[in-house]
Backbone as CSV, one residue per row, in Angstrom:
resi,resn,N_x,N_y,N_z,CA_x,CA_y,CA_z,C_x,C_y,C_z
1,UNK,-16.770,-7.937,16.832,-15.786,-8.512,15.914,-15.234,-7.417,14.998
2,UNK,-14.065,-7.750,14.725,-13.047,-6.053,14.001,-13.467,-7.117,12.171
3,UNK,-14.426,-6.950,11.838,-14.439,-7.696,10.456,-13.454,-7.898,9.782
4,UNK,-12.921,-6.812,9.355,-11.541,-7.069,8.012,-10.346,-6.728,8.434
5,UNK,-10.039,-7.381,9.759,-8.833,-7.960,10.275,-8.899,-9.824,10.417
6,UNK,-10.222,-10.080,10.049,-10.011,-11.636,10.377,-9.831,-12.347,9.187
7,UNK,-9.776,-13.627,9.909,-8.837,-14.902,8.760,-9.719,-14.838,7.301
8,UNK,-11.082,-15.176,7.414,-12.150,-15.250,6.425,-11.526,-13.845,5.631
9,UNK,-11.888,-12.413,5.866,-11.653,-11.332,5.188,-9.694,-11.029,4.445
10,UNK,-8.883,-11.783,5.367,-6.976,-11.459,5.161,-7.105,-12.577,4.273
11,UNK,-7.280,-13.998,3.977,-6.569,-15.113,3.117,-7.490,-16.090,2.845
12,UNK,-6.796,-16.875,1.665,-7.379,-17.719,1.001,-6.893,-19.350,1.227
13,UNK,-7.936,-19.795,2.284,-7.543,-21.009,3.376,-7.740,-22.148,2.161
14,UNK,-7.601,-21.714,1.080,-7.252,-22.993,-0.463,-5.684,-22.582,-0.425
15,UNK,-5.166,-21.848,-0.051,-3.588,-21.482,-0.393,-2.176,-22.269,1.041
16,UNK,-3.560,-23.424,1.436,-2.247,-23.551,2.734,-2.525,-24.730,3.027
17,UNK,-1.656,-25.516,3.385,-1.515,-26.820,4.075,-2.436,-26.749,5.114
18,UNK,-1.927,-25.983,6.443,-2.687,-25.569,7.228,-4.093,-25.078,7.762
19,UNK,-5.138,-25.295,6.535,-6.107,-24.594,6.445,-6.973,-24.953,7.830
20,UNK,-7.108,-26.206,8.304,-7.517,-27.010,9.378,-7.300,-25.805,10.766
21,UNK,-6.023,-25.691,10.956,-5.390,-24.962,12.089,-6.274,-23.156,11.916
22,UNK,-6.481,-22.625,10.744,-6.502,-21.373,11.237,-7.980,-21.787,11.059
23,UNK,-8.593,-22.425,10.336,-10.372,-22.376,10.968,-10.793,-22.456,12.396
24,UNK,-10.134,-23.395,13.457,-10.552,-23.178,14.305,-10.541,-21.849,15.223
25,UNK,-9.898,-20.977,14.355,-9.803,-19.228,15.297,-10.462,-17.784,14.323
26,UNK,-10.440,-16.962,15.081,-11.342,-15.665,14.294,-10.486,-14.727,13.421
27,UNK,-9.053,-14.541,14.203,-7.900,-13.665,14.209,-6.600,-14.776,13.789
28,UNK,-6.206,-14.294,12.860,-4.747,-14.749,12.173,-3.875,-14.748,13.191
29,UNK,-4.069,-13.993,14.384,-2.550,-13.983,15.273,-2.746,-15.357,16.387
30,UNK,-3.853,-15.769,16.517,-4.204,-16.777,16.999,-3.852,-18.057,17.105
31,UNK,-3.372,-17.963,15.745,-2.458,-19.923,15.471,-1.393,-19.769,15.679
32,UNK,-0.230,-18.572,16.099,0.845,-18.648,16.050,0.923,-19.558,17.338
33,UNK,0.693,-19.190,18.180,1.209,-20.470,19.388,1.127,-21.573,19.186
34,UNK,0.518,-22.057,18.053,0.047,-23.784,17.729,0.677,-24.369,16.065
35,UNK,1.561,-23.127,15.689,2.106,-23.720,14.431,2.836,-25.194,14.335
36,UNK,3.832,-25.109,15.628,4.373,-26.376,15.873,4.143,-27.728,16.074
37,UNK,3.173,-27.260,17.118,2.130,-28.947,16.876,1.010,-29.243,15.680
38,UNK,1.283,-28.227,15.273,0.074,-27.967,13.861,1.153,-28.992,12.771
39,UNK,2.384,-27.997,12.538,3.227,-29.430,12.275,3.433,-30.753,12.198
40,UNK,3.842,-31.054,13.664,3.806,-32.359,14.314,2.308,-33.099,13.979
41,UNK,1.592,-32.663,13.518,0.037,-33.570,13.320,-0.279,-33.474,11.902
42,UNK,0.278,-32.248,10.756,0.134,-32.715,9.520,0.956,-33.639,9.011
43,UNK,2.447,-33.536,9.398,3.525,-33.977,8.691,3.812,-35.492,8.128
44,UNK,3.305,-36.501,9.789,3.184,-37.838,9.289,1.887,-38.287,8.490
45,UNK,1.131,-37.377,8.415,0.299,-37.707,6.988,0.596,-37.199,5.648
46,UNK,1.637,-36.981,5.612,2.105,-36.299,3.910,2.181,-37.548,2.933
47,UNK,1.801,-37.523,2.217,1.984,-38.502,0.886,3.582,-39.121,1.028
48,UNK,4.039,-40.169,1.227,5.574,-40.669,1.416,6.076,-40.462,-0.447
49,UNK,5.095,-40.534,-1.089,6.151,-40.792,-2.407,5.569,-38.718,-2.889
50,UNK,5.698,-38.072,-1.932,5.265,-36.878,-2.408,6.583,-35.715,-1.116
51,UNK,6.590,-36.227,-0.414,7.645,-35.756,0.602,8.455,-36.318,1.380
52,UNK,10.050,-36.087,1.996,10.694,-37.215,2.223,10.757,-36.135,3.420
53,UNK,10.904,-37.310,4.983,11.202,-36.499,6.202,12.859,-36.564,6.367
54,UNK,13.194,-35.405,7.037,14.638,-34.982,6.417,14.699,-35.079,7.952
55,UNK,15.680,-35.677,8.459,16.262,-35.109,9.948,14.715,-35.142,11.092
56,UNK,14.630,-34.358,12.132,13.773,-34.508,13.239,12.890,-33.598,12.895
57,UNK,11.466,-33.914,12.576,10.587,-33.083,12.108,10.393,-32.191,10.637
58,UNK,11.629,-32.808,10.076,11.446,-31.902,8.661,10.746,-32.413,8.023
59,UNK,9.746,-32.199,7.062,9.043,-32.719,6.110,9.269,-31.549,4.733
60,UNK,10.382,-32.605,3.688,10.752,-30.739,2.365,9.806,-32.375,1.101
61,UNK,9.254,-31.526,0.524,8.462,-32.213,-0.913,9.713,-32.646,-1.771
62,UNK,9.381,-33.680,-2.352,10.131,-33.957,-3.155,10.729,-32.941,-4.631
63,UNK,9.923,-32.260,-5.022,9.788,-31.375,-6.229,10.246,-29.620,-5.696
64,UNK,10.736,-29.616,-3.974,11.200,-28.366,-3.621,12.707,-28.669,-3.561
65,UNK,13.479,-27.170,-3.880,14.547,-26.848,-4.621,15.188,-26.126,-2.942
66,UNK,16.251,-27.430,-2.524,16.810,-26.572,-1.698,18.753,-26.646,-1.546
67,UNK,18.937,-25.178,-1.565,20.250,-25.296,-1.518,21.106,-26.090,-0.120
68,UNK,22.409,-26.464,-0.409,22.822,-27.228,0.535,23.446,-26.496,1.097
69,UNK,23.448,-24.740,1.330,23.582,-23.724,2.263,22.529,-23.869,3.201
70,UNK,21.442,-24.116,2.961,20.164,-23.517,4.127,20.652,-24.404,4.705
71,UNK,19.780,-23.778,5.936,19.573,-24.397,6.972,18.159,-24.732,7.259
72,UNK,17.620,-25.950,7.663,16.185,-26.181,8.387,16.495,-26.810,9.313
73,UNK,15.695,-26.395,10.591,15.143,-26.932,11.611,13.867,-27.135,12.178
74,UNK,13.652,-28.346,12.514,12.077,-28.718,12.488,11.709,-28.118,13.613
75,UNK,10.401,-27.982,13.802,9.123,-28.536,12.952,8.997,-28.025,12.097
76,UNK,9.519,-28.569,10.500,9.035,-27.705,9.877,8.364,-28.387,8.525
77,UNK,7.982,-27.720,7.849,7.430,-28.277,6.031,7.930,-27.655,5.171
78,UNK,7.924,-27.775,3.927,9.057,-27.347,3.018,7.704,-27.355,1.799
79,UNK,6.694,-27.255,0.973,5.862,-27.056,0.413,6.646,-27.867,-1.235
80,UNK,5.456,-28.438,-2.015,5.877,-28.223,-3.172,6.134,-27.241,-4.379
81,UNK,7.416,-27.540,-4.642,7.995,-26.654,-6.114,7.946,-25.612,-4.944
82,UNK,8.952,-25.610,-3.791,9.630,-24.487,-2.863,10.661,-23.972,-3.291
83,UNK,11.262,-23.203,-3.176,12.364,-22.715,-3.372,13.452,-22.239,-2.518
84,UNK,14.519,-22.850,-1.481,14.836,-22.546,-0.379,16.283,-22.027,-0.764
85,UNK,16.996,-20.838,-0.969,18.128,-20.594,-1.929,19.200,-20.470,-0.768
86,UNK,20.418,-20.067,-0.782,21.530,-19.786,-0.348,21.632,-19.256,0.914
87,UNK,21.863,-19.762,2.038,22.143,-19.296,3.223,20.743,-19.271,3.479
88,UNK,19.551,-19.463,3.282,18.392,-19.422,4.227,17.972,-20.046,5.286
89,UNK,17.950,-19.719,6.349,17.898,-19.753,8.087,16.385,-20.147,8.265
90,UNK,16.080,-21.398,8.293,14.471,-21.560,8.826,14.976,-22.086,10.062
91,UNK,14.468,-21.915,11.126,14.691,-21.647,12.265,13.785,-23.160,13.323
92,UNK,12.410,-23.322,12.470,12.077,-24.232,13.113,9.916,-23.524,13.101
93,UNK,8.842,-24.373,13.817,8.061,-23.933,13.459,7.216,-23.095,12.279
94,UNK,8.061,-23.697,11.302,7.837,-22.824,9.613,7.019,-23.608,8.962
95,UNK,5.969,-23.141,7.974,5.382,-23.803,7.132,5.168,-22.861,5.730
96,UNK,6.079,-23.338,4.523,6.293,-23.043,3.371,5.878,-23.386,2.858
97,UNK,5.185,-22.891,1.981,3.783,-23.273,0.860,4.870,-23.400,-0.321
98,UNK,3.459,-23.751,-1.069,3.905,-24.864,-2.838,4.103,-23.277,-3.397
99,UNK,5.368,-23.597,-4.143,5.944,-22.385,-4.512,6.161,-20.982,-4.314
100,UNK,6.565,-21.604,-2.731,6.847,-20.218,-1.904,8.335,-19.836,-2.263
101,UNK,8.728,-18.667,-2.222,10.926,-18.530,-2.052,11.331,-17.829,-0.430
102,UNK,12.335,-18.718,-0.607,12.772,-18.350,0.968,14.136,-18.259,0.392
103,UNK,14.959,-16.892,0.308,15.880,-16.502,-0.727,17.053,-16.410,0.367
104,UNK,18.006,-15.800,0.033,19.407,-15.855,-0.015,19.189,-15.040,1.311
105,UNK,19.694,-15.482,2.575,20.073,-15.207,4.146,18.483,-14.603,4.004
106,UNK,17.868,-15.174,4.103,16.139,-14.898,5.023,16.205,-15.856,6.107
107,UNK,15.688,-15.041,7.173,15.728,-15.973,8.347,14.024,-16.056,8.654
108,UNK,13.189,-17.079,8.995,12.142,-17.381,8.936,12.175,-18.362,10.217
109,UNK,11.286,-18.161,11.088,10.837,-18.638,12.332,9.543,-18.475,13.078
110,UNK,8.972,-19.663,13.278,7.566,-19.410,13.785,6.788,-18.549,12.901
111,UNK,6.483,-19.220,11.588,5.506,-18.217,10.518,4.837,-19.582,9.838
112,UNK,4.037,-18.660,8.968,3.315,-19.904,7.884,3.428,-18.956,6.710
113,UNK,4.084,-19.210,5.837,4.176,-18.712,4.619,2.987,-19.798,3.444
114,UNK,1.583,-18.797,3.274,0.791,-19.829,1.846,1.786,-20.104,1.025
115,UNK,0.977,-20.535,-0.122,1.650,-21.126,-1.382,1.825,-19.208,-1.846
116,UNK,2.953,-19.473,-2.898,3.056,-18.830,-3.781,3.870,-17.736,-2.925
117,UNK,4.016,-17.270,-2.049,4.917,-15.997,-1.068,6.183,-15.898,-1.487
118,UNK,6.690,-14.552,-1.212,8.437,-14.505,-1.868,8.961,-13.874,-0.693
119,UNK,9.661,-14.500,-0.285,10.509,-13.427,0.532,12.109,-14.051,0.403
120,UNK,12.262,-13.363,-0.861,13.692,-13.882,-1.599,14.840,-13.380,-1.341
121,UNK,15.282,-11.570,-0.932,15.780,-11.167,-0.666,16.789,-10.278,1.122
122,UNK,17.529,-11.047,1.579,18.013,-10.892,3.542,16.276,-9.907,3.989
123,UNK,15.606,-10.648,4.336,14.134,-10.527,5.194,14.599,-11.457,6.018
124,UNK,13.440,-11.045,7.147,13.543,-11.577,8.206,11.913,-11.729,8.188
125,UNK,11.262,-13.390,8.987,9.827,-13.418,9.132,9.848,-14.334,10.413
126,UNK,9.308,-13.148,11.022,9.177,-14.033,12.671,8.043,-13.936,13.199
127,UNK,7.105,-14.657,13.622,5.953,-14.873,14.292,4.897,-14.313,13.443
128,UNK,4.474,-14.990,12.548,4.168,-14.077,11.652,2.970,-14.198,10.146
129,UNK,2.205,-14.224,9.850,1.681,-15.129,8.566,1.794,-14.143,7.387
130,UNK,2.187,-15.226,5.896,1.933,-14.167,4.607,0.821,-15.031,4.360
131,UNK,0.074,-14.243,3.207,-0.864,-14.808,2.662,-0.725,-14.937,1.085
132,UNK,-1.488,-15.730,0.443,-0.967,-16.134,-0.857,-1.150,-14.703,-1.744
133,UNK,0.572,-15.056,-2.387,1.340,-14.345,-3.130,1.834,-13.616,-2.885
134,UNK,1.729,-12.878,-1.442,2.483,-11.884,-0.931,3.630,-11.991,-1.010
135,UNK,4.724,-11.086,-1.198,5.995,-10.715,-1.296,6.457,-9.558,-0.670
136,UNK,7.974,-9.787,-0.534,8.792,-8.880,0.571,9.475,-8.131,-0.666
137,UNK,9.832,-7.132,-0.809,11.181,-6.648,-1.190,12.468,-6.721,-0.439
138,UNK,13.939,-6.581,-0.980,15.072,-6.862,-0.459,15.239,-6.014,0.914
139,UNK,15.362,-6.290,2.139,15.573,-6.079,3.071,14.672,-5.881,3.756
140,UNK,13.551,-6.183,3.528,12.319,-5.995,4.372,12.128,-6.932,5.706
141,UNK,11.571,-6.222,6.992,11.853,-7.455,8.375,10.495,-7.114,8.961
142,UNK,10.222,-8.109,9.564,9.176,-8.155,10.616,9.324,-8.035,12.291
143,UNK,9.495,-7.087,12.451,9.818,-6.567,14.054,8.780,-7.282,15.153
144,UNK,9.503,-8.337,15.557,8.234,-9.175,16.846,8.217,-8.483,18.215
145,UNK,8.939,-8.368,18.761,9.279,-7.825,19.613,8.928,-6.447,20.269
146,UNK,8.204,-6.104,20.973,8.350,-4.826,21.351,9.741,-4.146,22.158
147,UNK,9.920,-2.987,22.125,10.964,-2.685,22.722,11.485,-2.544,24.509
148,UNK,9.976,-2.101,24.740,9.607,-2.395,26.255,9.501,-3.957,26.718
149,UNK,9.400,-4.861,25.964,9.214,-6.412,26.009,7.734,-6.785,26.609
150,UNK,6.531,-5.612,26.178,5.467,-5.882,27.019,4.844,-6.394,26.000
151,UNK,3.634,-6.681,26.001,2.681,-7.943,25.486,2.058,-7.134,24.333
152,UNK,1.787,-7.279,23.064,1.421,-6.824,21.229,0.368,-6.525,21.837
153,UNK,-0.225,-5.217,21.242,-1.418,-5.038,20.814,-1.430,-4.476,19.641
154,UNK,-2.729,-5.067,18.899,-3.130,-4.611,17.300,-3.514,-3.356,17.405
155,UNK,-3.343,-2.092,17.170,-3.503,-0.757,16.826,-4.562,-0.937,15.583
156,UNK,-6.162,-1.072,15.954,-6.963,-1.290,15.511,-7.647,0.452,15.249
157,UNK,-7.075,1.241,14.213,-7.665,2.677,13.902,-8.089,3.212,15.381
158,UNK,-6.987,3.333,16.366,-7.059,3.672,17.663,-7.645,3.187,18.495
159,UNK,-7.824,2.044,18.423,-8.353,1.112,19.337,-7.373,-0.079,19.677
160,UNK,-6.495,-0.139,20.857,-5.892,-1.453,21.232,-6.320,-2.841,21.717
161,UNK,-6.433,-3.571,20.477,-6.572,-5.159,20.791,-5.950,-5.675,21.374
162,UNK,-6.067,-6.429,22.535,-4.919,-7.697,22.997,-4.842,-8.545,22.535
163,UNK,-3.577,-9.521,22.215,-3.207,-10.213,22.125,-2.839,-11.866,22.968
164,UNK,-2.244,-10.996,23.374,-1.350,-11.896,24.476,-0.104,-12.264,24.620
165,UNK,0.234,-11.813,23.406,1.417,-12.546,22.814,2.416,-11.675,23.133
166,UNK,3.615,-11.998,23.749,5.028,-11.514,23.525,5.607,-11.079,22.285
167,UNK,5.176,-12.366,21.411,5.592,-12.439,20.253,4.720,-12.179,19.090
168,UNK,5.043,-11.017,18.317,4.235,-11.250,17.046,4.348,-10.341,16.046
169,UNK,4.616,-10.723,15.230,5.344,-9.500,14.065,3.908,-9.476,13.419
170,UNK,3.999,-9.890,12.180,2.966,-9.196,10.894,1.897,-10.369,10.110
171,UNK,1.091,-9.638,10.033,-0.271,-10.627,8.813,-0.068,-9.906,7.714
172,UNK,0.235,-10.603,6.388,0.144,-10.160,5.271,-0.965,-10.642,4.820
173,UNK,-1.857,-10.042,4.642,-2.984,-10.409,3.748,-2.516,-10.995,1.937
174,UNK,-3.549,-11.708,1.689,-3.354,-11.918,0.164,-2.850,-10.991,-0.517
175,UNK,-1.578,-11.523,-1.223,-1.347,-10.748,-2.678,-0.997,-8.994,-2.230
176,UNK,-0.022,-9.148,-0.710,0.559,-7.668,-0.300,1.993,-7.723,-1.109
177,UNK,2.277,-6.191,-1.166,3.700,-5.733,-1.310,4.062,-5.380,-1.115
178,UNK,5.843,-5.532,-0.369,5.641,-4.672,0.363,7.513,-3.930,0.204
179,UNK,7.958,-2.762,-0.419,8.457,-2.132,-0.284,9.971,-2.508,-0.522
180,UNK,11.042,-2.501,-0.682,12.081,-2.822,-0.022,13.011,-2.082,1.419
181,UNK,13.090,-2.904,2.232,14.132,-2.194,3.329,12.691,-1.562,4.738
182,UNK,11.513,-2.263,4.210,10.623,-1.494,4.707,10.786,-1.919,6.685
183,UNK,10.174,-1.759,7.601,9.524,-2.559,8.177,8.449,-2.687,9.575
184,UNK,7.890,-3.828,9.367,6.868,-4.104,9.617,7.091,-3.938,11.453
185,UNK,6.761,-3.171,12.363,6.474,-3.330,13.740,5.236,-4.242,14.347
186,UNK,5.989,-4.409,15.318,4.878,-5.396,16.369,3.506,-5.201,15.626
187,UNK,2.551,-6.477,15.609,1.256,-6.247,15.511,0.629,-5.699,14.075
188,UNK,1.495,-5.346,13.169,1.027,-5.064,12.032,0.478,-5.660,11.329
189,UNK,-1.223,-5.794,10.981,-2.000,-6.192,10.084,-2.042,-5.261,8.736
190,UNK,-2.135,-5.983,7.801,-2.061,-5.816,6.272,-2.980,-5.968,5.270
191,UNK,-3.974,-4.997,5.180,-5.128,-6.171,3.892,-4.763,-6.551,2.856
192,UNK,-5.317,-7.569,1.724,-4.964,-7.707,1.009,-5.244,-6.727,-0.434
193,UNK,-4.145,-7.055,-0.801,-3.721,-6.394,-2.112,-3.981,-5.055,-1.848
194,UNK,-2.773,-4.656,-0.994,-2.045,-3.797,-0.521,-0.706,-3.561,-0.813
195,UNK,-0.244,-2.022,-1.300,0.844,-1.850,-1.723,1.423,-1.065,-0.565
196,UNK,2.766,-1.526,-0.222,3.701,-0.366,0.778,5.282,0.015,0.422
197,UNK,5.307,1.204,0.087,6.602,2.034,-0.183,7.383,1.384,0.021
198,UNK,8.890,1.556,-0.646,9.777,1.052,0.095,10.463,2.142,0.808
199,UNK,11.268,1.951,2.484,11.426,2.325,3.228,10.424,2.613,4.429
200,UNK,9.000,1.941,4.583,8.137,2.127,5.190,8.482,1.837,6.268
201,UNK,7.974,2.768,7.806,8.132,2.265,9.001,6.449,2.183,9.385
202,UNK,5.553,0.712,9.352,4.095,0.775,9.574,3.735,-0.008,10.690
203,UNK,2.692,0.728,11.128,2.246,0.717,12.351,0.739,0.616,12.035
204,UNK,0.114,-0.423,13.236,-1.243,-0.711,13.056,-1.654,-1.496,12.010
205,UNK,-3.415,-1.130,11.432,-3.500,-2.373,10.374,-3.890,-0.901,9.467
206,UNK,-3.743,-2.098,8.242,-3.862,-0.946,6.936,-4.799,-1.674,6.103
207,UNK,-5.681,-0.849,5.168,-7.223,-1.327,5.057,-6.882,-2.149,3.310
208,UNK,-7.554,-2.906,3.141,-7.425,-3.484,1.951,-7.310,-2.720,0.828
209,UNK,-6.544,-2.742,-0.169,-6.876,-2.491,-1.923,-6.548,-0.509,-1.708
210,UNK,-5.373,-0.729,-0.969,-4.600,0.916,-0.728,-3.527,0.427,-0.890
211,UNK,-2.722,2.191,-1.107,-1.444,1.969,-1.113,-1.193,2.953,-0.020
212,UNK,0.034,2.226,0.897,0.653,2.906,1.787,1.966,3.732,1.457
213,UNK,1.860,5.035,1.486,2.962,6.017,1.139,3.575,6.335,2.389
214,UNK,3.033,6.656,3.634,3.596,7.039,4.657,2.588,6.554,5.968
215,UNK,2.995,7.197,7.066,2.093,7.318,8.132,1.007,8.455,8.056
216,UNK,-0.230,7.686,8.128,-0.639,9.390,7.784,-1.240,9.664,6.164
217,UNK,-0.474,9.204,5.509,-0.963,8.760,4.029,-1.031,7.643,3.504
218,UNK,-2.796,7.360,3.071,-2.429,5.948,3.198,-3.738,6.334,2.130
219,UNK,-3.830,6.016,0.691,-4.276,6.171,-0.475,-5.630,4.808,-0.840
220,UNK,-6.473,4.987,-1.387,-7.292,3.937,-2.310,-6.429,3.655,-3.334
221,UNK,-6.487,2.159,-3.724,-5.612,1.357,-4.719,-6.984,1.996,-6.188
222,UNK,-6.728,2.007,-7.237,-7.448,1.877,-7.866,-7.464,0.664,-8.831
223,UNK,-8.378,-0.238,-8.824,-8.648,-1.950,-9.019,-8.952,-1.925,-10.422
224,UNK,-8.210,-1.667,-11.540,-9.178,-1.662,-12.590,-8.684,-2.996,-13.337
């Protein structure tokens, strides 16, 4: 077992609707194939005088703030005291935590954003989990895709994990930051309370309670 790449060591399963879905796995990249029906099985149990279902599969809280620019498409959840601002693109398979921001042209698809996450400024979050409080700076994206179109592996300190997945951008661990304009390639794990430059191009996983300056330099946070 890679210890402090898994769910127990990256997030705080009090910060998510979802908490049910990622216990049953070891590795955060694990629930992405099941966000949707993870959906489809919380949603008609939401409190009715606490969330209203919007259209086919939407479930937005009553007390979340959404502009009549966005866009949602289900399956999705909308968290309480959300914040969904101007032109934001949820795509479908999304789950937005209680006072998460999904800001002005962020496009968000197939992710679980905890409570409290910002990704306020044109980001992109695809296949992907933050963890509570993490935040993006303005232009920051999550690259799913490889370029060859072959199957993610986690760049585990030179060791390649499989996946399986086609698809899979980034784990933000609790309470990351991350840069503006930075971004995140295939497979990138994040510990928490982790700082990353802005303009970062990162690769692999990066160890908890550091700051990332470059490739190659990658610093102790000092916690005081």
């Amino acid at each position: 077992m890679y210890k402090d790449i898994t769910i127990s060591e990256l997030l705080d399963l009090k910060e998510t609707i979802a908490a049910e879905l990622f216990e049953k796995f070891t590795y955060p990249w694990e629930v992405l194939p099941h966000i949707g029906n993870e959906i489809l099985k919380i949603g008609p149990t939401l409190p009715k005088d606490e969330y209203d279902l919007v259209g086919e599969n939407v479930w937005i809280a009553k007390s979340a703030k959404v502009a009549s620019s966005a866009s949602i498409s289900g399956p999705a959840i909308i968290g309480k005291n959300a914040e969904i601002r101007h032109c934001a693109f949820i795509r479908g398979n999304a789950i937005i935590g209680e006072g998460a921001v999904v800001g002005n042209s962020t496009e968000i698809k197939n992710a679980i954003l905890f409570n409290k996450v910002q990704v306020p400024h044109f980001n992109y979050v695809g296949d992907s989990v933050f963890g509570y409080r993490s935040h993006m700076g303005a232009g920051c994206i999550t690259s799913n895709v490889k370029s060859d179109k072959t199957l993610v592996r986690v760049d585990y300190h030179g060791e390649r994990i499989d996946t399986g997945l086609k698809k899979f951008g980034a784990i933000l661990g609790d309470c990351v930051e991350v840069g503006c304009n930075t971004v995140l390639n295939p497979g990138v794990i994040v510990g928490r309370n982790v700082n990353i430059y802005p303009l970062s191009m990162v690769r692999g996983c990066i160890p908890a309670c550091s700051i990332y300056k470059k490739a190659g330099e990658i610093v102790a946070k000092r916690m005081d």
